[in-house]
Biopython code that builds the backbone (N, CA, C, O; Angstrom):
import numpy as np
from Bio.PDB.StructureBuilder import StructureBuilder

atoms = [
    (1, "UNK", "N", (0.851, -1.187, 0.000)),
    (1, "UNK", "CA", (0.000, 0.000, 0.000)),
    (1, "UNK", "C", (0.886, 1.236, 0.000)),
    (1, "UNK", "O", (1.776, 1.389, 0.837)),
    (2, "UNK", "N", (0.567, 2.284, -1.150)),
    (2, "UNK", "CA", (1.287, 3.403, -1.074)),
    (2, "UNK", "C", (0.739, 4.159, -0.007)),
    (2, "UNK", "O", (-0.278, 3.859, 0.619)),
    (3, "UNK", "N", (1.530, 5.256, 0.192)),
    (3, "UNK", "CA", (1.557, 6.376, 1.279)),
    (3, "UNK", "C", (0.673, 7.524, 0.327)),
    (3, "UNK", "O", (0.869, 7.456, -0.886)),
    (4, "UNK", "N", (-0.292, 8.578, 0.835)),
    (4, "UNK", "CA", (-0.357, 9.562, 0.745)),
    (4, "UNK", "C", (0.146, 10.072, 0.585)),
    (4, "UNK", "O", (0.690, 10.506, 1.600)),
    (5, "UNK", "N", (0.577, 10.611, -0.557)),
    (5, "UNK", "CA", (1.625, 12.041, -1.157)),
    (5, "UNK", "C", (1.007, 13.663, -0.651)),
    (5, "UNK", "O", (0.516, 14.189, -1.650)),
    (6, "UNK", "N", (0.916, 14.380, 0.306)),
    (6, "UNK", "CA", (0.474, 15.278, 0.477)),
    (6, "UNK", "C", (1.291, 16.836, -0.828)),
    (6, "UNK", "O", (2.368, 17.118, -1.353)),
    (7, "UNK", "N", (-0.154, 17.383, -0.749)),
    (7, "UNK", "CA", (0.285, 18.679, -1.991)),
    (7, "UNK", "C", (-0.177, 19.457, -2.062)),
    (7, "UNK", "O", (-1.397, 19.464, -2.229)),
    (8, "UNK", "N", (0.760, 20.862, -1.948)),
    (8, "UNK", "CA", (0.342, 22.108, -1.584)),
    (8, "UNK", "C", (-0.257, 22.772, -3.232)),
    (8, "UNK", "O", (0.313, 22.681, -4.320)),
    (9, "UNK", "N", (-1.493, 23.387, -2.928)),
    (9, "UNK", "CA", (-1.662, 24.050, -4.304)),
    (9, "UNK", "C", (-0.752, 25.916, -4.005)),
    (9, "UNK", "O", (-1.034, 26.790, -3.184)),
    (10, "UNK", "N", (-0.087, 25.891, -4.661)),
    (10, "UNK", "CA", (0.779, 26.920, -4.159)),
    (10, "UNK", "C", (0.342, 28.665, -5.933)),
    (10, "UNK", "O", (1.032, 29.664, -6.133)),
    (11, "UNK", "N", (-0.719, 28.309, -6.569)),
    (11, "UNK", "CA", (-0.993, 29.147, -7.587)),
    (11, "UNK", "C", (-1.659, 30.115, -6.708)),
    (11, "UNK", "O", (-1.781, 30.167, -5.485)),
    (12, "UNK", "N", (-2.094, 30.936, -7.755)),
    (12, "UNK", "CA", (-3.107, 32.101, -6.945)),
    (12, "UNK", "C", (-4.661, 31.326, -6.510)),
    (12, "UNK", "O", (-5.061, 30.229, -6.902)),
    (13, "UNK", "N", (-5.312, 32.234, -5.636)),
    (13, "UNK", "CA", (-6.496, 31.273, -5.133)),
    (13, "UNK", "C", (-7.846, 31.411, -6.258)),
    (13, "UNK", "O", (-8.240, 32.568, -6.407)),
    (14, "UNK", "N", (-8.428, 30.559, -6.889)),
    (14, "UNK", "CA", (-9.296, 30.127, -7.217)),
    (14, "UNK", "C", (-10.665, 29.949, -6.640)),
    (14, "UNK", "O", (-11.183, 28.946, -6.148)),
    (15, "UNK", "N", (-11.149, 31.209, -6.822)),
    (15, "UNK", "CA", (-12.809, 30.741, -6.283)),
    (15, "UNK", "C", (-13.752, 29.518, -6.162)),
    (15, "UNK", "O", (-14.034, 28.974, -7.229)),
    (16, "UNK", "N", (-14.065, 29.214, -5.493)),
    (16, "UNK", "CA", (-14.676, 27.671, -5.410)),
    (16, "UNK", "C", (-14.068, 26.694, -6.143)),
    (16, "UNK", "O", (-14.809, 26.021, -6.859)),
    (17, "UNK", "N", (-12.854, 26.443, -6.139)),
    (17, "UNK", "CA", (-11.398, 25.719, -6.909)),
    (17, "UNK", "C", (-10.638, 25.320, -6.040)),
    (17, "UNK", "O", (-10.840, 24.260, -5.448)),
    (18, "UNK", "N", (-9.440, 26.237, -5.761)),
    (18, "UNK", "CA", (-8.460, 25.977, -4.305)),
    (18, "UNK", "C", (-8.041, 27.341, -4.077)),
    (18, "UNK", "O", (-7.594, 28.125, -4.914)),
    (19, "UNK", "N", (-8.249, 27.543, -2.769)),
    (19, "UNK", "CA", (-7.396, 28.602, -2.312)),
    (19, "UNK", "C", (-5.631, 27.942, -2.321)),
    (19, "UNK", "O", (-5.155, 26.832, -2.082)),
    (20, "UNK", "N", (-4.860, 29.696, -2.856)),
    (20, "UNK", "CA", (-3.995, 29.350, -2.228)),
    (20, "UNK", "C", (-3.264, 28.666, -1.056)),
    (20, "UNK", "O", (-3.958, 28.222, -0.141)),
    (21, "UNK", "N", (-2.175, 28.564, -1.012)),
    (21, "UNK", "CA", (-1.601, 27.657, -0.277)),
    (21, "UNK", "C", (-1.979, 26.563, 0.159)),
    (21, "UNK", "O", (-1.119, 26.231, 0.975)),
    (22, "UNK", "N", (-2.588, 25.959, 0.120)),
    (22, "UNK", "CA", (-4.006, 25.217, 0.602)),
    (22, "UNK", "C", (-3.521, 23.258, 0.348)),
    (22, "UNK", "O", (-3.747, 22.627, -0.685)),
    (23, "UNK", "N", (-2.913, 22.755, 1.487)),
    (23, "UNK", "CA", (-2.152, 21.244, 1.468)),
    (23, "UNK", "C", (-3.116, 20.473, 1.324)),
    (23, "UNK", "O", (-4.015, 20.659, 2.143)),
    (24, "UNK", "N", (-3.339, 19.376, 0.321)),
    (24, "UNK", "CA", (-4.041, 18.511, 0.280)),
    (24, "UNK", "C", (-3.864, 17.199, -0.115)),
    (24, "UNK", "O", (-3.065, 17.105, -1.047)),
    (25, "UNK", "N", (-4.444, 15.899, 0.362)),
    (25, "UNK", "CA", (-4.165, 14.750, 0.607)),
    (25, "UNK", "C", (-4.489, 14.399, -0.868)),
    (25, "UNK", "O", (-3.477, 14.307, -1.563)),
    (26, "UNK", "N", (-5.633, 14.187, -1.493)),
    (26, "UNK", "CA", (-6.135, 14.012, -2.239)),
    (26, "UNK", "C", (-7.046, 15.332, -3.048)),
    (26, "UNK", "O", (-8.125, 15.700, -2.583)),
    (27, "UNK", "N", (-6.579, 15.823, -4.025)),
    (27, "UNK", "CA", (-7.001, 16.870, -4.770)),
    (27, "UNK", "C", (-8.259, 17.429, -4.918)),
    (27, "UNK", "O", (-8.711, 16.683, -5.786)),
    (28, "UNK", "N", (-9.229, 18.307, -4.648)),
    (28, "UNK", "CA", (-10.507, 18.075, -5.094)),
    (28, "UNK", "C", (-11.409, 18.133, -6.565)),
    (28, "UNK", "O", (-10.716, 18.390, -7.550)),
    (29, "UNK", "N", (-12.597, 17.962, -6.769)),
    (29, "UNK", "CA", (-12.947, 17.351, -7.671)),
    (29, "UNK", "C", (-12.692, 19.000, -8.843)),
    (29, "UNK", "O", (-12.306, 19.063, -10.010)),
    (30, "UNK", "N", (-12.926, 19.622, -8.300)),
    (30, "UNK", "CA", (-13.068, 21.007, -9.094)),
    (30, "UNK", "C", (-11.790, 21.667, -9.152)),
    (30, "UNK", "O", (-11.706, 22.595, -9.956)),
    (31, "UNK", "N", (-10.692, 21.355, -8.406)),
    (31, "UNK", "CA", (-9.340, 21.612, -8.955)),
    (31, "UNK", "C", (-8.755, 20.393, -10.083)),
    (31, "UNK", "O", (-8.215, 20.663, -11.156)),
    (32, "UNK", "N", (-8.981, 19.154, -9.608)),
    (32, "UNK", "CA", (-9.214, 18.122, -10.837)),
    (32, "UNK", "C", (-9.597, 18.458, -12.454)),
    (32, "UNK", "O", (-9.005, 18.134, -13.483)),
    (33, "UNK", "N", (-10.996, 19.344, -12.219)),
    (33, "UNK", "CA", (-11.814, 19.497, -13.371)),
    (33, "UNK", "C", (-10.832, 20.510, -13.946)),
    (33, "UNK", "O", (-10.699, 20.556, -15.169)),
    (34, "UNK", "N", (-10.085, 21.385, -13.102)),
    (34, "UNK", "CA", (-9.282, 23.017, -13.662)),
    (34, "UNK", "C", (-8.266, 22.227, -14.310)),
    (34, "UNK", "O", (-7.643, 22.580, -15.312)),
    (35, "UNK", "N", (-8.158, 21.362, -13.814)),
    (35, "UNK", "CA", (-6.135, 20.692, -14.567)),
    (35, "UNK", "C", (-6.775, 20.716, -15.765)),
    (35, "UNK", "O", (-6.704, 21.621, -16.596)),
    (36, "UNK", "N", (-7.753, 19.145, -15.887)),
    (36, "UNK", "CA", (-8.329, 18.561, -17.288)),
    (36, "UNK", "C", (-8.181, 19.557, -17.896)),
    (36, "UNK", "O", (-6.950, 19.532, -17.875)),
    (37, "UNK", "N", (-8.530, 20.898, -18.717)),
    (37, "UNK", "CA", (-8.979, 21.943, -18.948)),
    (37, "UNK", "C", (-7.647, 22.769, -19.218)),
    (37, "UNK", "O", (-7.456, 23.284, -20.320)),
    (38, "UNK", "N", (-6.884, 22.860, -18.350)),
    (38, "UNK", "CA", (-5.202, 23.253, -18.035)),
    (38, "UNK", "C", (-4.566, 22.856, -17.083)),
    (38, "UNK", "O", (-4.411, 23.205, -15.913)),
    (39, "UNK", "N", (-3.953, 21.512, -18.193)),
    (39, "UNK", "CA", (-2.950, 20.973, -17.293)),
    (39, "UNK", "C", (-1.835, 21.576, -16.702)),
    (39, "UNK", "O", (-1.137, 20.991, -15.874)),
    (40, "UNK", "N", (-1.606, 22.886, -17.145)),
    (40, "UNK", "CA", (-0.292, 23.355, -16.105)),
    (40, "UNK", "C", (-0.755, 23.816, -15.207)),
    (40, "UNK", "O", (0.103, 24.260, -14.445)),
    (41, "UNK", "N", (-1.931, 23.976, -14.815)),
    (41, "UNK", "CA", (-2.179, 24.074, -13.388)),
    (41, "UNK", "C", (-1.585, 22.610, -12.097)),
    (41, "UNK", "O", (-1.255, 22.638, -10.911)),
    (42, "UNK", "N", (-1.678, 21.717, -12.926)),
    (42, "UNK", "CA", (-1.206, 20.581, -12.347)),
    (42, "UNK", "C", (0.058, 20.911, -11.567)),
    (42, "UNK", "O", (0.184, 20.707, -10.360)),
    (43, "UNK", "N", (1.263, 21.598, -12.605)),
    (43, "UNK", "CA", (2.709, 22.167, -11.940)),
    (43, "UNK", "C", (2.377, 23.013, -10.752)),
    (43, "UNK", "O", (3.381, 22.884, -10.052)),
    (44, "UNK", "N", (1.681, 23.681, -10.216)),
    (44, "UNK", "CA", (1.267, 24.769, -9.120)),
    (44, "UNK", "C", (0.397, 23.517, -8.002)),
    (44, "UNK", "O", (-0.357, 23.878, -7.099)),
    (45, "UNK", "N", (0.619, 22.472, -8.225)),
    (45, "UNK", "CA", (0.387, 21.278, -7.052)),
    (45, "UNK", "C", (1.742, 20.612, -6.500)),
    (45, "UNK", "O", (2.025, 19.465, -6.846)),
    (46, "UNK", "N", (2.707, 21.457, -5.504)),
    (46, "UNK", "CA", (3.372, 20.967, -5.518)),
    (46, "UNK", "C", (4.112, 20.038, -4.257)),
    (46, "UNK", "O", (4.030, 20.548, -3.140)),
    (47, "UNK", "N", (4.519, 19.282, -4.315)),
    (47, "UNK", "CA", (4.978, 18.219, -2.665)),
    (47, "UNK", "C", (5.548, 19.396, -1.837)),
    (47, "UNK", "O", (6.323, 20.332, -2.031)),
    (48, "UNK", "N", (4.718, 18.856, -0.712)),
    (48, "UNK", "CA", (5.383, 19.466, 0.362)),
    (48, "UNK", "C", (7.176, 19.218, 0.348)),
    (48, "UNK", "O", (7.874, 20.048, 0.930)),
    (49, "UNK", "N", (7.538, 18.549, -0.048)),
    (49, "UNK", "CA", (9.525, 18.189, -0.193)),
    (49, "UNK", "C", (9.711, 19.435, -0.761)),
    (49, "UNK", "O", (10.554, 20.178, -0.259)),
    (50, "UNK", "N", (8.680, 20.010, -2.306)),
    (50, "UNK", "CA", (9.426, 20.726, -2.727)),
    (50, "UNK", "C", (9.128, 22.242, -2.410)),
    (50, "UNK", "O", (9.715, 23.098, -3.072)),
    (51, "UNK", "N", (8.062, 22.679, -1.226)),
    (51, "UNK", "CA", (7.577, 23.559, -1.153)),
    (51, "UNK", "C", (8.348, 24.843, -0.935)),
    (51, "UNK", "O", (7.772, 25.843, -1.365)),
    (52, "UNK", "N", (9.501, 25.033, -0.373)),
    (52, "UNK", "CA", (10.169, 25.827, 0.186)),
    (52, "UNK", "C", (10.537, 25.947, -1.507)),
    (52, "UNK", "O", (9.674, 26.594, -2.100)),
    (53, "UNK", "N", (11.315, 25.597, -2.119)),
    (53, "UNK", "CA", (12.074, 25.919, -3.316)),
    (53, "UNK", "C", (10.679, 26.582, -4.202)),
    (53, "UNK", "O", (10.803, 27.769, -4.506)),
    (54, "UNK", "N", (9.643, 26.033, -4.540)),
    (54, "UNK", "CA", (8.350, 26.688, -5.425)),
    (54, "UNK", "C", (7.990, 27.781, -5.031)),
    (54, "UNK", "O", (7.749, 28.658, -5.861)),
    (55, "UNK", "N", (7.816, 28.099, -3.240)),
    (55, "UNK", "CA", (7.967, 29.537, -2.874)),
    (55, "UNK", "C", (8.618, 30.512, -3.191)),
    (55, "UNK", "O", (8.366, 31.570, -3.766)),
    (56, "UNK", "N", (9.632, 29.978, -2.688)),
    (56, "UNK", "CA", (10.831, 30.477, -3.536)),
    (56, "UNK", "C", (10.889, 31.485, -5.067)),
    (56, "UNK", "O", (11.179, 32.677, -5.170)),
    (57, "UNK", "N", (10.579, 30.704, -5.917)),
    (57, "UNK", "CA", (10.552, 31.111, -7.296)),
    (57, "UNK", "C", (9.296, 32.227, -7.192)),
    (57, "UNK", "O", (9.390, 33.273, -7.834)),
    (58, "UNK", "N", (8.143, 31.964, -6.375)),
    (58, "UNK", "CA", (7.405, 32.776, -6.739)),
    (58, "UNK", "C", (7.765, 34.028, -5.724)),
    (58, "UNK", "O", (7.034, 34.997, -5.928)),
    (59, "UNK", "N", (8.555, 34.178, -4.870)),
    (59, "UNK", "CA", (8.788, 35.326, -3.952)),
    (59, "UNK", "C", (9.562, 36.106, -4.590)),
    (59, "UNK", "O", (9.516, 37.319, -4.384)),
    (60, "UNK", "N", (10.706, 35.373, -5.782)),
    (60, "UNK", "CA", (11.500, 36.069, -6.296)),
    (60, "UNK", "C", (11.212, 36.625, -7.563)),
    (60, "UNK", "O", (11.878, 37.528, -8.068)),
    (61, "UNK", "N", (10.003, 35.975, -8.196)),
    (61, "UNK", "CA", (9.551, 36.087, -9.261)),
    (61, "UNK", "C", (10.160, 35.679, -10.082)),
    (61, "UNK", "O", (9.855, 36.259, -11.125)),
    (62, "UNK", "N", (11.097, 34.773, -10.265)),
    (62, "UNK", "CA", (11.491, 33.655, -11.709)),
    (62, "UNK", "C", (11.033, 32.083, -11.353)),
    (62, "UNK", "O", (10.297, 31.570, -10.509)),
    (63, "UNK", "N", (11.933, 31.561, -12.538)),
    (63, "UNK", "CA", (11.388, 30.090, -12.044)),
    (63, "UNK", "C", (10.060, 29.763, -12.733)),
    (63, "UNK", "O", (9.220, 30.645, -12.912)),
    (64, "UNK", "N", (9.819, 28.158, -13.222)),
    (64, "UNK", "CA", (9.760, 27.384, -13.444)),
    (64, "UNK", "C", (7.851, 27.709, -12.933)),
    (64, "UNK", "O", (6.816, 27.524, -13.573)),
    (65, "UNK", "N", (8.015, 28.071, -11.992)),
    (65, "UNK", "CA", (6.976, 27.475, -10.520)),
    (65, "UNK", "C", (6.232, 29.669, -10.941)),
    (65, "UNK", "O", (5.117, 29.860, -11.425)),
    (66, "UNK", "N", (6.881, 30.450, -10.701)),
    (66, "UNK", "CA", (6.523, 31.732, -10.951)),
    (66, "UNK", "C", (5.546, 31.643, -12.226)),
    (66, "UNK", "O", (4.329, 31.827, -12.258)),
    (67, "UNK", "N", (6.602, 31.244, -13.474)),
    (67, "UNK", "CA", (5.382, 31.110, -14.904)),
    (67, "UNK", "C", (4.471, 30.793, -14.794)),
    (67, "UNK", "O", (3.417, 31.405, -14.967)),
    (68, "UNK", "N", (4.733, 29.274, -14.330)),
    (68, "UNK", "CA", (2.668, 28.914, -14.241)),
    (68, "UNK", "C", (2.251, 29.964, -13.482)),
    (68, "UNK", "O", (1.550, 30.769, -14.096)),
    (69, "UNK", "N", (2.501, 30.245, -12.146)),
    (69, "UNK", "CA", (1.688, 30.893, -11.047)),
    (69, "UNK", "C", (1.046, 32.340, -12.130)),
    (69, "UNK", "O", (-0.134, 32.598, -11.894)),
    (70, "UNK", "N", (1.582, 33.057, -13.012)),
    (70, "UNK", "CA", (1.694, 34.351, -13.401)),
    (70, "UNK", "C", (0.648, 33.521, -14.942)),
    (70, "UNK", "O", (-0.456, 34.052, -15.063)),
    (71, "UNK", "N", (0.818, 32.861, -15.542)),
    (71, "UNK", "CA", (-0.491, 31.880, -16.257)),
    (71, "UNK", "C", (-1.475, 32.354, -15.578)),
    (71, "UNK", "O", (-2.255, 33.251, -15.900)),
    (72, "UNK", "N", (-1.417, 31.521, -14.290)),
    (72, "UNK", "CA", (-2.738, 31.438, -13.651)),
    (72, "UNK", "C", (-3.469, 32.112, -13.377)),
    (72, "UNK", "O", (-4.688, 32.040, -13.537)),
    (73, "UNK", "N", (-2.573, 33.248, -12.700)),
    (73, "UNK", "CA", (-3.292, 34.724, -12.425)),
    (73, "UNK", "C", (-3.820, 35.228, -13.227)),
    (73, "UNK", "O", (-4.958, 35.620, -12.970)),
    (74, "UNK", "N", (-3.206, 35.490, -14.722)),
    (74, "UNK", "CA", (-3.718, 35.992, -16.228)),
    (74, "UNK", "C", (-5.199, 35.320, -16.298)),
    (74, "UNK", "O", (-6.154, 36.092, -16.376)),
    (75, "UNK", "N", (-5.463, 33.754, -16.270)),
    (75, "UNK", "CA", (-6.276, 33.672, -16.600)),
    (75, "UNK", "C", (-7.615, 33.203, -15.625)),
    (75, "UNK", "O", (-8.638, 32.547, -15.822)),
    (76, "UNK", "N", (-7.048, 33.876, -14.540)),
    (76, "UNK", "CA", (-8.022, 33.336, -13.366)),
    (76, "UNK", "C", (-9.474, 33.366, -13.712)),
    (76, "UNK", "O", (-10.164, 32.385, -13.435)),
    (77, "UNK", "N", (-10.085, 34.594, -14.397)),
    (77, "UNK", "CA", (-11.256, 34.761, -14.741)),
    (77, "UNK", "C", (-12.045, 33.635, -14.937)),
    (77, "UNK", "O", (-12.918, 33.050, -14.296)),
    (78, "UNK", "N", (-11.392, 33.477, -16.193)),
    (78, "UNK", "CA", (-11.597, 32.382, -16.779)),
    (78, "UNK", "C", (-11.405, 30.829, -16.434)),
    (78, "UNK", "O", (-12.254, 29.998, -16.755)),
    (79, "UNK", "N", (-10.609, 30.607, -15.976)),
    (79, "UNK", "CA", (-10.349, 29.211, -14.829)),
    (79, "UNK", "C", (-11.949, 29.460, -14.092)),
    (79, "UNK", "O", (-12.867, 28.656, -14.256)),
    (80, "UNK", "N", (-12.066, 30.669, -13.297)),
    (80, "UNK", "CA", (-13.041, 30.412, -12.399)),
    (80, "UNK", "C", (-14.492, 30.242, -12.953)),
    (80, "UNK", "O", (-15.404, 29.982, -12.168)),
    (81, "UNK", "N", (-14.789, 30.423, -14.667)),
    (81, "UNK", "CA", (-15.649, 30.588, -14.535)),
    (81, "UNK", "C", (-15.880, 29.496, -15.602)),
    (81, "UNK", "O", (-16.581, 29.587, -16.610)),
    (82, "UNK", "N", (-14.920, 28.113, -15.044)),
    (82, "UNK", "CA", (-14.757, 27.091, -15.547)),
    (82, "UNK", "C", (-14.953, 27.047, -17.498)),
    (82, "UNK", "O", (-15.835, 26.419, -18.085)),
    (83, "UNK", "N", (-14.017, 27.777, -18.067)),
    (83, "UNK", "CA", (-14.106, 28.080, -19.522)),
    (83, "UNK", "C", (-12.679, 27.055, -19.364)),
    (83, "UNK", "O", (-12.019, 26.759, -20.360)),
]
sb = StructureBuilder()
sb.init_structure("model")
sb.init_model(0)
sb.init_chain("A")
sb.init_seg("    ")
for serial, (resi, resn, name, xyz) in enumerate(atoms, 1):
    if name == "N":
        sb.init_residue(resn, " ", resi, " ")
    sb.init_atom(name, np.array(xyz, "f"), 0.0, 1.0, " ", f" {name:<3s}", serial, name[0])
structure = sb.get_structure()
């Protein structure tokens, strides 16, 4: 039996989606539905192992982990209003 991978959604917060920062065991169904739709939201789910470094990028504003986050924000509208 595997272990629970716990995972921080570390993007901007998403109205009835995921709030920021927001650790979760198992993903919910409507952040699920946001990947399907845009999968690089998937990258802004990231292990707690790697959380400090994804902060990181977005405090400094480069990085890997910043792009998506700055995606996301662009198209939050729209994410939220499940388009």
């Amino acid at each position: 039996m595997s272990k629970i991978k716990k995972t921080m959604y570390v993007g901007p917060t998403l109205e009835a989606i995921a709030p920021r920062n927001t650790v979760f065991e198992k993903l919910p169904e409507a952040l699920e539905a946001a990947i399907k739709k845009r999968p690089y939201l998937a990258g802004l789910c990231v292990p707690i192992s790697g959380l400090a470094k994804a902060l990181q990028q977005i405090d400094n504003q480069q990085g890997r982990i910043y792009t998506l986050y700055s995606k996301a924000e662009s198209e939050k509208a729209a994410i939220e209003k499940g388009e």
